[in-house]
N, C-alpha and C positions, 0 to 999 in steps of 0.2 A: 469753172469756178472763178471766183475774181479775187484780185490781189489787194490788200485792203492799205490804207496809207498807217505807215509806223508813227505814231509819235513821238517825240523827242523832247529830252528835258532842255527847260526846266517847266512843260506841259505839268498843269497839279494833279490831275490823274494820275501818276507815276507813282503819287505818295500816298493814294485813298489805298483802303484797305480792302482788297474785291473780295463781293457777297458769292455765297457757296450757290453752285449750281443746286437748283433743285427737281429739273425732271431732263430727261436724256428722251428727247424728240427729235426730230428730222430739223425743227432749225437748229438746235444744239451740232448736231450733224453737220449741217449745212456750213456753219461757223468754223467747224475743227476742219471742214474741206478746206475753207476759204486762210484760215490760218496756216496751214501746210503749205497752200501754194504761195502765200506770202511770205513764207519762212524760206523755202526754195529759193524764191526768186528775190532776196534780200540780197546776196546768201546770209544764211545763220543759220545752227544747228538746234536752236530752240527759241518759244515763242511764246510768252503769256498773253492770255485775251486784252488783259489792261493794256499791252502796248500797240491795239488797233483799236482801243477807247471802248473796248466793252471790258467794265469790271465787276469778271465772275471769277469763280476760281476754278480755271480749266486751261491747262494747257500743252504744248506738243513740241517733240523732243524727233530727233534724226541724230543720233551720236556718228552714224558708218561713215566712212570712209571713202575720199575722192574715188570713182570708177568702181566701187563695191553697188549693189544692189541697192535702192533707198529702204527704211529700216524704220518707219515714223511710231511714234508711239505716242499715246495719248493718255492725258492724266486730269480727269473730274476730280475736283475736290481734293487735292491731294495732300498728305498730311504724314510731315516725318515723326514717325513713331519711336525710329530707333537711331541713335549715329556714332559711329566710333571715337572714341580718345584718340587714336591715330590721326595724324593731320595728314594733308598733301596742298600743296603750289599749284595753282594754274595757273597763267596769264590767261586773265577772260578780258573780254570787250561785250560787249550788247547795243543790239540792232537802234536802241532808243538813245545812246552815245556813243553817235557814230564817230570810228575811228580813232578811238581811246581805248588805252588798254593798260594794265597792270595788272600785276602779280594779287593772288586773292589766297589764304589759306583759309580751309575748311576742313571739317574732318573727311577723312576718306573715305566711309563708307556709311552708305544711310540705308535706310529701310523706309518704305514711303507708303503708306496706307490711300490707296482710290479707287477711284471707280474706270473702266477702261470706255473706250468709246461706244459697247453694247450697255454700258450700265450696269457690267457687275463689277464684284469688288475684286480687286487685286491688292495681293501685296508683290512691292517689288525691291527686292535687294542691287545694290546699285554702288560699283566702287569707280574708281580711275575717271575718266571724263564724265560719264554718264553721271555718278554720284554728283561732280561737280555743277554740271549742268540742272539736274533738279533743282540742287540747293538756292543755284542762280536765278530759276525761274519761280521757283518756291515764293525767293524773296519777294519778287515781282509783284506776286498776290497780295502781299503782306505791306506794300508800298515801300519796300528796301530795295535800294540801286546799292550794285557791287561796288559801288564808289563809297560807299559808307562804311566799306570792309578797308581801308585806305587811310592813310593818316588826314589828318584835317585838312593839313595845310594843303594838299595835294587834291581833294574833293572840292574845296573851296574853289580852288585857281579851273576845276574843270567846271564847276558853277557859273561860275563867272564870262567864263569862253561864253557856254552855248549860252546864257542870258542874253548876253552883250551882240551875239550873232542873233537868238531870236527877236531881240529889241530892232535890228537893223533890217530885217525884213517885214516889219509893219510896216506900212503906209498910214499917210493921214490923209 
């Protein structure tokens, strides 16, 4: 499979809003390969298609644990149905702002309506990291970065970093 390049903000695909998958073929397939070993070899434990600049809305999740068995799981079109009044804390980061990280609260447990990588429908109940990671990737589709979950002034100044770093990697 091949490793696809991440992109990183402030890239304006990060903010479009990805179009729903509509048929589950062998490139679809091919994609959620090419995603998983991209997500592996980042490391990260999940990956929406918008962050290797294809925006659809499908994407793949590895919650397991260092030295445990890999665990991948795939989610076409996915859509929270249900989410608890209970919150929970994570410190997320993501692969598209690298090496930032903060605290995010979201509810703790969702329920997530998709399609699984045969194309049938599942629903999938989902608390503790798993729930959070959806949520985080969810966002992704929806063109929401965890840094939006963060107070202003704190999204701003990590705005500004990677602007300021991708403005200095241009050439003229």
């Amino acid at each position: 499979m091949t490793i696809k390049p991440i992109i990183i903000i402030p890239d304006p695909l990060l903010r479009q809003v990805s179009k729903p998958v509509e048929r589950v073929d062998s490139d679809l397939t091919h994609l959620i390969d090419d995603m998983l070993d991209t997500m592996y070899d980042a490391p990260g434990i999940g990956l929406a298609a918008v962050q290797v600049a294809v925006p659809r809305r499908l994407l793949v999740i590895d919650v397991s644990k260092e030295g445990e068995d890999k665990q991948p799981l795939v989610f076409i079109n996915p859509e929270i149905i249900r989410s608890s009044e209970d919150r929970s804390v994570y410190e997320e980061g993501c692969l598209s702002i690298p090496d930032y990280y903060a605290e995010v609260e979201r509810p703790a447990t969702v329920t997530v309506k998709h399609l699984d990588r045969l194309g049938k429908e599942q629903l999938t109940e989902a608390d503790g990291l798993l729930a959070t990671c959806l949520q985080h990737e969810i966002d992704h589709l929806n063109g929401v970065l965890f840094i939006d979950h963060i107070s202003r002034l704190k999204r701003e100044m990590v705005i500004k970093k990677f602007s300021k770093a991708a403005k200095s990697k241009v050439t003229v």
